[in-house]
Backbone atoms as SQL, in Angstrom:
CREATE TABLE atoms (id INTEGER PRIMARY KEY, chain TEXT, resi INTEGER, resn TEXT, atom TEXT, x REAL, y REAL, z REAL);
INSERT INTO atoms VALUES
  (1, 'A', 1, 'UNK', 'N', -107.007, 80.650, 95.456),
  (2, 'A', 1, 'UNK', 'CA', -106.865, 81.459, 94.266),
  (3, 'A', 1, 'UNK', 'C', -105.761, 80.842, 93.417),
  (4, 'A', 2, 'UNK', 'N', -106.087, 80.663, 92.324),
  (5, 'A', 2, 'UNK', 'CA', -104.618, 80.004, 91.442),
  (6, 'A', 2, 'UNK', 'C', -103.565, 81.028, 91.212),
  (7, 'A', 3, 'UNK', 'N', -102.526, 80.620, 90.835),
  (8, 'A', 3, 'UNK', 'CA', -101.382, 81.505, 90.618),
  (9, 'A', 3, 'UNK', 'C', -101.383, 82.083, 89.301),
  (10, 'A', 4, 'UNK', 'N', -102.596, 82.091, 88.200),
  (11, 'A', 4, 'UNK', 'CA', -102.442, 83.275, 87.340),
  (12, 'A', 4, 'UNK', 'C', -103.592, 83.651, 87.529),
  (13, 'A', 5, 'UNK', 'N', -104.645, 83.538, 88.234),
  (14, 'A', 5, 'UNK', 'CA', -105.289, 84.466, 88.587),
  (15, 'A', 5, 'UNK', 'C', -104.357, 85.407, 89.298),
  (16, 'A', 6, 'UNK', 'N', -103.834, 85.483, 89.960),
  (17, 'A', 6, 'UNK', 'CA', -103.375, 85.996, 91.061),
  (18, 'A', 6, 'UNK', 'C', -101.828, 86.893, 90.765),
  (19, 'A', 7, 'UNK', 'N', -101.557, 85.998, 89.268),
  (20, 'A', 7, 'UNK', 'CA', -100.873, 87.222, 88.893),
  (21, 'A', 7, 'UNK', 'C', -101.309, 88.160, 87.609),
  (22, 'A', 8, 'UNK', 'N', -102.544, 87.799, 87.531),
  (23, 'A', 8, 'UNK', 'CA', -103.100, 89.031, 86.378),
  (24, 'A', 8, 'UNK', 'C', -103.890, 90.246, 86.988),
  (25, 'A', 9, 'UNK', 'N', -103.786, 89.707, 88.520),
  (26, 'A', 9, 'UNK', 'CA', -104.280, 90.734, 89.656),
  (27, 'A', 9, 'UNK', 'C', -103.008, 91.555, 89.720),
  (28, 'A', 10, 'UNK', 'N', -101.963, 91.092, 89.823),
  (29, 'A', 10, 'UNK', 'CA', -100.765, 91.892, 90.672),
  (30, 'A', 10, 'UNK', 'C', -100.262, 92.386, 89.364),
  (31, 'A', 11, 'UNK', 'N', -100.175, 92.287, 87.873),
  (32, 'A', 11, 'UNK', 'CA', -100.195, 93.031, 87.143),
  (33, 'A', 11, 'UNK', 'C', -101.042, 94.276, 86.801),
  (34, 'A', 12, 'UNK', 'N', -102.524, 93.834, 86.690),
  (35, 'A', 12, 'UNK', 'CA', -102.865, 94.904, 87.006),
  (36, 'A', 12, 'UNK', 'C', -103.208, 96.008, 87.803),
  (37, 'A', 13, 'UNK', 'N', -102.903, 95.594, 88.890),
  (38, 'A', 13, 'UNK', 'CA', -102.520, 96.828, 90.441),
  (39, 'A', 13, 'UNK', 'C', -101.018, 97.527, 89.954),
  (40, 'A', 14, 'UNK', 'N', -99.639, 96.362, 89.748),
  (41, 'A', 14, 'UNK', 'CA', -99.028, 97.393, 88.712),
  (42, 'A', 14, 'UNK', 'C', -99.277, 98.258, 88.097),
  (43, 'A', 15, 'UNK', 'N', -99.869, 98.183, 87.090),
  (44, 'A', 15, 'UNK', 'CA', -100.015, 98.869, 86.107),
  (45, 'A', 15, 'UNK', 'C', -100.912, 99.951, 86.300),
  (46, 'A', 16, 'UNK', 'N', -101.617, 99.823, 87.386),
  (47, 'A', 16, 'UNK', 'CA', -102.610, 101.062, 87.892),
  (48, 'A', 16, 'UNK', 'C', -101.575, 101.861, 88.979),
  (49, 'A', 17, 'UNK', 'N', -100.729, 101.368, 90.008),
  (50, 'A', 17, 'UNK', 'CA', -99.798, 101.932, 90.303),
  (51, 'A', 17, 'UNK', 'C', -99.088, 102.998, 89.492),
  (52, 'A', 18, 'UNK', 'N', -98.583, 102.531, 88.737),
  (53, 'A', 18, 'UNK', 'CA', -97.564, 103.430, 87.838),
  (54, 'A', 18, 'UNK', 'C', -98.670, 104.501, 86.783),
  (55, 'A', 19, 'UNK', 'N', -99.474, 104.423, 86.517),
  (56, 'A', 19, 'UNK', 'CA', -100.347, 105.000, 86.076),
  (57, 'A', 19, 'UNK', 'C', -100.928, 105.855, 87.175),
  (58, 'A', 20, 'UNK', 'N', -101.457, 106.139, 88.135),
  (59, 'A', 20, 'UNK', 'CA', -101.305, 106.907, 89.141),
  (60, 'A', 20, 'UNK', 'C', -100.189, 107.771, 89.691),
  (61, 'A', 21, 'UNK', 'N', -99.320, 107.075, 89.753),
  (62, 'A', 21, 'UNK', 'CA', -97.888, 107.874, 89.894),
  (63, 'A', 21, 'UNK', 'C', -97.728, 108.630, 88.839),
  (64, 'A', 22, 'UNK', 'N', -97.989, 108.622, 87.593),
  (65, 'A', 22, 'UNK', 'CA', -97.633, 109.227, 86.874),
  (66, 'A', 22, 'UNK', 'C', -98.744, 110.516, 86.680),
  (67, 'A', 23, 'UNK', 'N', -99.840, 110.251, 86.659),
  (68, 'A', 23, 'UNK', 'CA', -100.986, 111.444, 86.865),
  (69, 'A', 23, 'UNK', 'C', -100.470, 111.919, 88.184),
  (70, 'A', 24, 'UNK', 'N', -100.599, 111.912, 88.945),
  (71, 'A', 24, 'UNK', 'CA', -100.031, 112.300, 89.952),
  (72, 'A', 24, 'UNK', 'C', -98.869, 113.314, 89.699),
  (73, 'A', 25, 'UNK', 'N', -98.095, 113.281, 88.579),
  (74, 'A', 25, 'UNK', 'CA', -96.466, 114.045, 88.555),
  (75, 'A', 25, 'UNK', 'C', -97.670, 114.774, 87.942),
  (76, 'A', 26, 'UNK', 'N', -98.057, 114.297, 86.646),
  (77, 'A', 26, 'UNK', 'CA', -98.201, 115.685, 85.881),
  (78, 'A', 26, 'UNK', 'C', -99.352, 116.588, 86.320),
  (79, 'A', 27, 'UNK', 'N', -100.375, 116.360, 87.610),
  (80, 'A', 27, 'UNK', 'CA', -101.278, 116.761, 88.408),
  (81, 'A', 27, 'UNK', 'C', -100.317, 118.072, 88.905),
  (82, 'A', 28, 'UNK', 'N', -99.137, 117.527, 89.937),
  (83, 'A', 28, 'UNK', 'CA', -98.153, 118.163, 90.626),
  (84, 'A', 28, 'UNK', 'C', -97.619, 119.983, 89.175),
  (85, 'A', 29, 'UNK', 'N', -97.292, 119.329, 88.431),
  (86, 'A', 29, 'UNK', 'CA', -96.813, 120.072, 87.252),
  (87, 'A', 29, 'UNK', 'C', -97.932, 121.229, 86.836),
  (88, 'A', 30, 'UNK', 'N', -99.166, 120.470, 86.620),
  (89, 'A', 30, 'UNK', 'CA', -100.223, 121.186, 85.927),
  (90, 'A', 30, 'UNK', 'C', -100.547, 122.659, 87.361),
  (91, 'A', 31, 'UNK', 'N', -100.668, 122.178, 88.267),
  (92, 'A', 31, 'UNK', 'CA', -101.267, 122.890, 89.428),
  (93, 'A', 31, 'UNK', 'C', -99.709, 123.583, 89.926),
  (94, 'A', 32, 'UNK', 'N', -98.568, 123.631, 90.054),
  (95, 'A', 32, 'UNK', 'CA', -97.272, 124.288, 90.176),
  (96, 'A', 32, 'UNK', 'C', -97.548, 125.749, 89.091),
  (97, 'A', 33, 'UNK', 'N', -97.883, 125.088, 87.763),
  (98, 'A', 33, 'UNK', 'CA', -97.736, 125.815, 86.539),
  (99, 'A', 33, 'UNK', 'C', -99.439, 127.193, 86.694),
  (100, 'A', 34, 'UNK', 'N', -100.389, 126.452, 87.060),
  (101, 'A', 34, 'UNK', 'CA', -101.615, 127.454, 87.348),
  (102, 'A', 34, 'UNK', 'C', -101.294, 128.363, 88.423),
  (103, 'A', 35, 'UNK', 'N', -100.659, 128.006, 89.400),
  (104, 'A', 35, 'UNK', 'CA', -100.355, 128.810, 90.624),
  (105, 'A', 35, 'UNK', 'C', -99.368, 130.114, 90.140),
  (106, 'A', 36, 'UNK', 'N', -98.501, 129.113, 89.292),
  (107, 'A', 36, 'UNK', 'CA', -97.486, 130.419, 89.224),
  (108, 'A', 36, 'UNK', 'C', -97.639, 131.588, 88.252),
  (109, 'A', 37, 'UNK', 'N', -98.890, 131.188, 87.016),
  (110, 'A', 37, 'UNK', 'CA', -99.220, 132.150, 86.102),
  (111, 'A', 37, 'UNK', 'C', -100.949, 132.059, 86.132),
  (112, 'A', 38, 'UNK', 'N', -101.677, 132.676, 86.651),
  (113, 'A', 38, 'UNK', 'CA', -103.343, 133.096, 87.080),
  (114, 'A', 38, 'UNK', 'C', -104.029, 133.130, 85.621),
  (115, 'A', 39, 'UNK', 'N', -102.965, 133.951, 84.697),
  (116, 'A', 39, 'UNK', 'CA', -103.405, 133.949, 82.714),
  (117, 'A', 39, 'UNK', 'C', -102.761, 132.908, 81.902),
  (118, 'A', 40, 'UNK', 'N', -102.143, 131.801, 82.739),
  (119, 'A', 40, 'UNK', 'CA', -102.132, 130.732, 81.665),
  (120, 'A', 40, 'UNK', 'C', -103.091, 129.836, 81.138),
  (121, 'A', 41, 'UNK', 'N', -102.901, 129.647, 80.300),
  (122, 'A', 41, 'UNK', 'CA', -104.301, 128.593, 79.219),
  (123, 'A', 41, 'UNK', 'C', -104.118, 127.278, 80.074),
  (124, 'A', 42, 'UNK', 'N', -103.391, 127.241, 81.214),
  (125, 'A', 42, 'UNK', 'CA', -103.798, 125.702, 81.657),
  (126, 'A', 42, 'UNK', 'C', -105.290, 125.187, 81.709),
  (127, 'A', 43, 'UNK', 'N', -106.326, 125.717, 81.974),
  (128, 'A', 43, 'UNK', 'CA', -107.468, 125.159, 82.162),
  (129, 'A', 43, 'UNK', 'C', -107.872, 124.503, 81.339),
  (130, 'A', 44, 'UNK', 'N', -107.472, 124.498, 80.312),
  (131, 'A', 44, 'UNK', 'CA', -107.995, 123.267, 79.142),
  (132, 'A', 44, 'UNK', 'C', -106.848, 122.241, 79.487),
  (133, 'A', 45, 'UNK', 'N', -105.627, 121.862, 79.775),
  (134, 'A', 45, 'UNK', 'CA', -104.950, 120.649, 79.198),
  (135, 'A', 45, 'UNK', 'C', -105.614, 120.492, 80.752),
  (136, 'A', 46, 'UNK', 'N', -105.329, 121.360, 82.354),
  (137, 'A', 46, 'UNK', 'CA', -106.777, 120.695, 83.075),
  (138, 'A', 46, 'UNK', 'C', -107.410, 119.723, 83.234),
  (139, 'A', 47, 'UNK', 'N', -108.620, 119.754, 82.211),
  (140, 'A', 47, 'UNK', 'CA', -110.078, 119.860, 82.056),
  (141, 'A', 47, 'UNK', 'C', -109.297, 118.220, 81.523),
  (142, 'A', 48, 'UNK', 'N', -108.504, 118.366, 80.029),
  (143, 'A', 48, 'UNK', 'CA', -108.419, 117.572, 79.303),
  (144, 'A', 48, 'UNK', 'C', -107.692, 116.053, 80.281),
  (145, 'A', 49, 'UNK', 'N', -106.501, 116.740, 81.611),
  (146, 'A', 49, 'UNK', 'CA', -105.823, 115.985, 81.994),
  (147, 'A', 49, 'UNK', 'C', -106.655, 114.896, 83.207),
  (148, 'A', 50, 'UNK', 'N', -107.754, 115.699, 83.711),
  (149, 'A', 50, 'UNK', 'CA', -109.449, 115.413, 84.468),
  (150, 'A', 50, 'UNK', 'C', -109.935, 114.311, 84.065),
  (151, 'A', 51, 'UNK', 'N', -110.057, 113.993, 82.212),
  (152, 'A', 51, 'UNK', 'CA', -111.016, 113.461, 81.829),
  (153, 'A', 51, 'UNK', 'C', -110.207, 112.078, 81.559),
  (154, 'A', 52, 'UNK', 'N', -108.840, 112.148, 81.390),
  (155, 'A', 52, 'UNK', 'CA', -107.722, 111.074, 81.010),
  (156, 'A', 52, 'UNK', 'C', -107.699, 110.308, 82.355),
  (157, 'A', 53, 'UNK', 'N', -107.639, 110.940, 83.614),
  (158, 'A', 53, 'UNK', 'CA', -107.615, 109.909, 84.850),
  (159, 'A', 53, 'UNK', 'C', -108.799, 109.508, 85.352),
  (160, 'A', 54, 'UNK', 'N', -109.998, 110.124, 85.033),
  (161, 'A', 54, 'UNK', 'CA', -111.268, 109.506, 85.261),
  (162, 'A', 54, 'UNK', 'C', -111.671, 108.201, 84.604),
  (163, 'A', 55, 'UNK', 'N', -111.369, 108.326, 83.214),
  (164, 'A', 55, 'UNK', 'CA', -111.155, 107.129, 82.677),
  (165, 'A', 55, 'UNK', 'C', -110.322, 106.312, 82.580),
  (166, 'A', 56, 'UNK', 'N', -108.794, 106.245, 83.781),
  (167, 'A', 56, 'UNK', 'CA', -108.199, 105.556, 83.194),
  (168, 'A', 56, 'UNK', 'C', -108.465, 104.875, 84.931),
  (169, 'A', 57, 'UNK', 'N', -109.699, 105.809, 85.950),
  (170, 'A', 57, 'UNK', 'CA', -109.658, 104.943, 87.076),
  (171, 'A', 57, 'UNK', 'C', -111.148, 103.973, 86.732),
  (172, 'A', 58, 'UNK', 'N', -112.208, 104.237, 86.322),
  (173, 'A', 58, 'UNK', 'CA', -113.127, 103.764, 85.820),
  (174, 'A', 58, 'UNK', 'C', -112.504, 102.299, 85.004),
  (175, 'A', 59, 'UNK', 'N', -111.771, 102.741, 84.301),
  (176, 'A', 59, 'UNK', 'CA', -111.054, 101.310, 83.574),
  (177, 'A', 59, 'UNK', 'C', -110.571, 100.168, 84.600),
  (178, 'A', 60, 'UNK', 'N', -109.972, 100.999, 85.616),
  (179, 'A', 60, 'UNK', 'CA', -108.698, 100.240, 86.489),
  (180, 'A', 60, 'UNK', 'C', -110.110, 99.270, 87.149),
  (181, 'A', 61, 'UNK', 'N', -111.127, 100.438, 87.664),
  (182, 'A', 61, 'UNK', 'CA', -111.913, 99.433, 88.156),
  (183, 'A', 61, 'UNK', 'C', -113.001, 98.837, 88.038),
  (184, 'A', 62, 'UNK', 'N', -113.461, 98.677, 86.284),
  (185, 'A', 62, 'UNK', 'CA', -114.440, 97.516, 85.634),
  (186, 'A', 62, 'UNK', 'C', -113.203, 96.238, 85.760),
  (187, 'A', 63, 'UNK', 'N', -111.767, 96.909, 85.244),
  (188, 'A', 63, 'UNK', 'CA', -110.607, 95.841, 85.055),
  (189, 'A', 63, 'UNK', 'C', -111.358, 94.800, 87.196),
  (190, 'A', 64, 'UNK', 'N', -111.069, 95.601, 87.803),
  (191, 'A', 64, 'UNK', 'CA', -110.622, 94.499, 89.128),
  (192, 'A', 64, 'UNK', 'C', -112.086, 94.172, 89.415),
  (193, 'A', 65, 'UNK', 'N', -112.898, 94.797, 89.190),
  (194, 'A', 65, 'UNK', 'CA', -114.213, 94.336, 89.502),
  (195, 'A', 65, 'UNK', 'C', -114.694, 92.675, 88.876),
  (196, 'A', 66, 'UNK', 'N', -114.422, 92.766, 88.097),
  (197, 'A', 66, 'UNK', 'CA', -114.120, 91.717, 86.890),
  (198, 'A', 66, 'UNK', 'C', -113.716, 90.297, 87.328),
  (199, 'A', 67, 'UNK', 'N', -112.390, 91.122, 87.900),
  (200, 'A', 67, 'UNK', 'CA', -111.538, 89.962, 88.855),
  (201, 'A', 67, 'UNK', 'C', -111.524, 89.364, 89.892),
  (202, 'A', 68, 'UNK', 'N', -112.261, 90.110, 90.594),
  (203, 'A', 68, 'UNK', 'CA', -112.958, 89.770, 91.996),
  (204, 'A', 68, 'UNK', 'C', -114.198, 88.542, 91.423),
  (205, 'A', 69, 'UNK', 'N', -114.858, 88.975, 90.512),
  (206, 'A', 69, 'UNK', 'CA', -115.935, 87.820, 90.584),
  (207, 'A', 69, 'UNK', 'C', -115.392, 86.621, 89.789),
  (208, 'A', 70, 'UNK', 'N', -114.513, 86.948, 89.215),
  (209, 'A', 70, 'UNK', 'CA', -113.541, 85.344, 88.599),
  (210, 'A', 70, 'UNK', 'C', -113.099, 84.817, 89.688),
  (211, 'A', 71, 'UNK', 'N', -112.593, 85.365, 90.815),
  (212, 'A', 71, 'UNK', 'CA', -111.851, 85.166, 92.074),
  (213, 'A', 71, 'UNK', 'C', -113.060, 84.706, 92.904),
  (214, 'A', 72, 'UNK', 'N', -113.981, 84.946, 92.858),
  (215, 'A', 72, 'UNK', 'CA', -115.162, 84.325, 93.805),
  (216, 'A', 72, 'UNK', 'C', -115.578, 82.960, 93.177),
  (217, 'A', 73, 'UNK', 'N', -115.533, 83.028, 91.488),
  (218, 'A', 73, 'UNK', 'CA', -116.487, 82.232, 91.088),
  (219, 'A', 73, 'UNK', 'C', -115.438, 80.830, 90.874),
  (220, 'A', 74, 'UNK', 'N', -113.690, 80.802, 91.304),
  (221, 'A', 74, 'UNK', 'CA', -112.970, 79.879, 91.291),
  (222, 'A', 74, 'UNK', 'C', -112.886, 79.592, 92.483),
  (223, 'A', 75, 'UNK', 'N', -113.436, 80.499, 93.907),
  (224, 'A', 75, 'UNK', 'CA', -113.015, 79.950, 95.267),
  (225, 'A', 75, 'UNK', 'C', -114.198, 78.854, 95.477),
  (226, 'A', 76, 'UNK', 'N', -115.361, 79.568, 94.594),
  (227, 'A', 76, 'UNK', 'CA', -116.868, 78.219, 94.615),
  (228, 'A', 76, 'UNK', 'C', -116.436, 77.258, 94.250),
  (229, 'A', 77, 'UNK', 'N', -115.753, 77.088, 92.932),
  (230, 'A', 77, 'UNK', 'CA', -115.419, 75.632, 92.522),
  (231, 'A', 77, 'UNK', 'C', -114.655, 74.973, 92.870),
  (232, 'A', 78, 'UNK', 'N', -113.449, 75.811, 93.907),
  (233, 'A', 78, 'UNK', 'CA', -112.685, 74.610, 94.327),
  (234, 'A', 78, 'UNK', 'C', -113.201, 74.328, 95.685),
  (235, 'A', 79, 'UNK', 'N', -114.203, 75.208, 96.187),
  (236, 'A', 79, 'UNK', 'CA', -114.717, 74.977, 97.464),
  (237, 'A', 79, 'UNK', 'C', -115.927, 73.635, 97.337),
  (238, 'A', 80, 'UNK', 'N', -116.244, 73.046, 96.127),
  (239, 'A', 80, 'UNK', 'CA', -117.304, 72.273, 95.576),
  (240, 'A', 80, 'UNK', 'C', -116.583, 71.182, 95.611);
């Protein structure tokens, strides 16, 4: 594997890292905040906060899917 393949991989696992961690807090926040009030309007930011990490894991993984077959299609050529 060359060394920028290999670091546009480990950037973007970064960057999906910290992006997880961070849905993750405000997951923690959103569901703290529903528990503690049964009549708060959370169910929409929810719904809305649902649709922001679905797409931002769908992204993460057309992004590595991507990379894997660049990563296959450079192990062929240097394997040639």
């Amino acid at each position: 594997m060359s060394a920028e393949a290999r670091d546009r991989i480990l950037q973007e696992a970064n960057l999906a890292a910290r992006f997880s961690e961070m849905y993750r807090r405000r997951f923690a926040e959103l569901i703290e905040r529903m528990n503690k009030n049964l009549h708060d309007p959370a169910g929409r930011d929810g719904l809305r906060l649902c649709i922001e990490a679905v797409d931002m894991m769908l992204a993460t993984q057309s992004y590595l899917t991507r990379a894997i077959v660049q990563l296959g299609e450079t192990e062929a050529l240097q394997a040639a």
